[in-house]
C-alpha positions as CSV (number, residue, x, y, z in Angstrom):
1,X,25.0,-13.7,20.3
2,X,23.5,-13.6,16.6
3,X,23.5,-10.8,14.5
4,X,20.3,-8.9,14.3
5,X,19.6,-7.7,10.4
6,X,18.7,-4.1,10.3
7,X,14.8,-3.2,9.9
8,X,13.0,-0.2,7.7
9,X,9.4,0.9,9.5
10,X,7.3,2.9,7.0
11,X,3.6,3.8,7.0
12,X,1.9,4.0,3.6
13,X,-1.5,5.1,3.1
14,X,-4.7,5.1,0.3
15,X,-8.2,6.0,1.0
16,X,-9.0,4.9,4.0
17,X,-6.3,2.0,4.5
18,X,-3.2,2.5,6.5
19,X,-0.6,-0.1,6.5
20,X,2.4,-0.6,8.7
21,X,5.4,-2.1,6.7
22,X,8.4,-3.2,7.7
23,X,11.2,-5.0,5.7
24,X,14.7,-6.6,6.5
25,X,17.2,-8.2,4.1
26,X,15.7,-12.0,3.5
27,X,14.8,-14.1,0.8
28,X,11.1,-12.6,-0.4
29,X,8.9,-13.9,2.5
30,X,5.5,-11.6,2.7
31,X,3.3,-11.6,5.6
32,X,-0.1,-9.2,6.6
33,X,-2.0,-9.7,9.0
34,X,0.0,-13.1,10.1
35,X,-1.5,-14.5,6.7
36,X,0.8,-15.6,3.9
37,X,0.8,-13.0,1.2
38,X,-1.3,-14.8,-1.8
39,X,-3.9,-16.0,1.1
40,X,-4.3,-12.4,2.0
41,X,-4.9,-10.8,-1.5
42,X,-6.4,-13.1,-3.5
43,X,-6.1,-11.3,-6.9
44,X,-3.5,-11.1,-8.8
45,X,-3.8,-7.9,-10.0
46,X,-3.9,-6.5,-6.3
47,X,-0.6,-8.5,-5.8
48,X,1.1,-7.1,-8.8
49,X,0.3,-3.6,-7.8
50,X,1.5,-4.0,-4.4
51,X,5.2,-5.2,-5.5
52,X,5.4,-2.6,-8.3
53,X,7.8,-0.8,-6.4
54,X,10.1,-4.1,-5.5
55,X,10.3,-4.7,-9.4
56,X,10.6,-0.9,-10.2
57,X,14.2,-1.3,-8.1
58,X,15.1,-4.7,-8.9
59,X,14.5,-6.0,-5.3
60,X,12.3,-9.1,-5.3
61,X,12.9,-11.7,-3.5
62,X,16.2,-9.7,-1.9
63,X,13.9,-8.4,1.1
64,X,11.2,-10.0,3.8
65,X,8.0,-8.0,4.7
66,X,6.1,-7.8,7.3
67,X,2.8,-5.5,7.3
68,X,-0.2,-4.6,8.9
69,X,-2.9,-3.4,7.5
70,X,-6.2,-1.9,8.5
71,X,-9.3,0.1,7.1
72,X,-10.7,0.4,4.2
73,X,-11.2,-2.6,1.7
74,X,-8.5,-5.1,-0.1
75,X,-8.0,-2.1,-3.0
76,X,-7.1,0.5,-0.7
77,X,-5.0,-1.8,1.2
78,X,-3.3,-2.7,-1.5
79,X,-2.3,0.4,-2.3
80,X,-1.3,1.1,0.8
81,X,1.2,-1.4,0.9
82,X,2.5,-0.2,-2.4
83,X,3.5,3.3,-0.4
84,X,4.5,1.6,2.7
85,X,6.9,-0.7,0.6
86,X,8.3,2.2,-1.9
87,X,8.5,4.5,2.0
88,X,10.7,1.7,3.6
89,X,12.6,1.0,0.3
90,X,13.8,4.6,0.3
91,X,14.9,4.3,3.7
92,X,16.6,0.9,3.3
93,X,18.5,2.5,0.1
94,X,18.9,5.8,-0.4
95,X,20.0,4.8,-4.0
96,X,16.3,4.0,-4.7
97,X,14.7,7.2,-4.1
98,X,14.8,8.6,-8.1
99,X,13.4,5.0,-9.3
100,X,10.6,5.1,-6.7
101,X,10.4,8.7,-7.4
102,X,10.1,9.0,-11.2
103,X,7.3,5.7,-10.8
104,X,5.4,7.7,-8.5
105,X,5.2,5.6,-5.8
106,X,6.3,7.8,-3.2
107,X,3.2,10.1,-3.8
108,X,0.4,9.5,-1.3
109,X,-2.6,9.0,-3.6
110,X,-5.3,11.7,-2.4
111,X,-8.5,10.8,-3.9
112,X,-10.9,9.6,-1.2
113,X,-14.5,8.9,-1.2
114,X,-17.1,11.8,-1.2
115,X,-19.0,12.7,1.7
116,X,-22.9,12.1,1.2
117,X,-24.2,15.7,1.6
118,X,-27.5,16.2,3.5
119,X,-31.1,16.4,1.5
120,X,-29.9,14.3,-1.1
121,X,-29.3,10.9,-1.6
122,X,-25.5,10.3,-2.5
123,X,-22.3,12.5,-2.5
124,X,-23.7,13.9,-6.2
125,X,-27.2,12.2,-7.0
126,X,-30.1,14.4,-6.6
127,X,-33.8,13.1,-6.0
128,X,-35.9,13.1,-8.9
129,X,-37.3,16.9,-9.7
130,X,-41.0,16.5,-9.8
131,X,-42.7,19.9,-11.8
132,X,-45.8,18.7,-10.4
C-alpha cells in the first residue's frame, strides 16, 4: 500500500473570483482548470503575483498545486489564487502564518466593482445636465 502525502484545501477569494486550492508536498507542479500553469495565465505579471506568497516563505518548487478557479476575469483569479495559496500555506505550516501575515496575503482584498445605480448611466457618471 503506498503512502498517501497529506493535502491542505483552502478557498481564496478577490472580486468576483473564487478559487479552490489545494497543495501537497511535490516538486512545483501547478495546475487550474486541468491546464498547465503558464498556459492558464499567460502574463507574467499575473503569475508573479500569484506565487508571491510561495516566495514570501521560501517554498517554491517544495509544494504541488492544484486549483480551481471560477468567476470573474484572469486579474481577479489571480488574486484569488494568491489567498487560496497563502490560506493553505498556513495550514500546511503553522510556522508561516507571520510571513504570510506581515505580506498581507492572508487579507481578503474587499474592493469589488460598483453597482450601476438606476437613472444614470454608470456606478458614478451622470448624463449630461442640459440648462436648456
Amino acid at each position: 500500500m503506498a503512502t498517501k502525502t497529506h493535502d491542505y484545501n483552502a478557498t481564496g477569494r478577490r472580486k468576483n473570483a473564487t478559487a479552490r486550492v489545494r497543495i501537497q508536498a511535490g516538486e512545483g507542479k501547478i495546475t487550474i482548470n486541468g491546464r498547465e500553469f503558464t498556459d492558464y495565465f499567460p502574463l507574467a505579471n499575473l503569475r508573479e503575483f500569484a506565487m508571491r506568497p510561495l516566495k514570501a516563505v521560501d517554498a517554491l518548487g517544495k509544494f504541488d498545486i492544484i486549483a480551481n478557479c471560477t468567476g470573474g476575469g484572469l486579474t481577479g483569479q489571480s488574486g484569488a489564487l494568491r489567498h487560496g495559496i497563502a490560506r493553505a500555506l498556513c495550514m500546511a505550516d503553522a510556522n508561516f502564518r507571520p510571513l504570510l501575515k506581515a505580506g498581507g496575503y492572508l487579507t481578503r482584498d474587499p474592493r469589488m466593482k460598483e453597482r450601476k445605480k438606476s437613472g444614470q448611466p454608470g456606478a458614478r457618471k451622470r448624463f449630461q445636465f442640459s440648462k436648456r
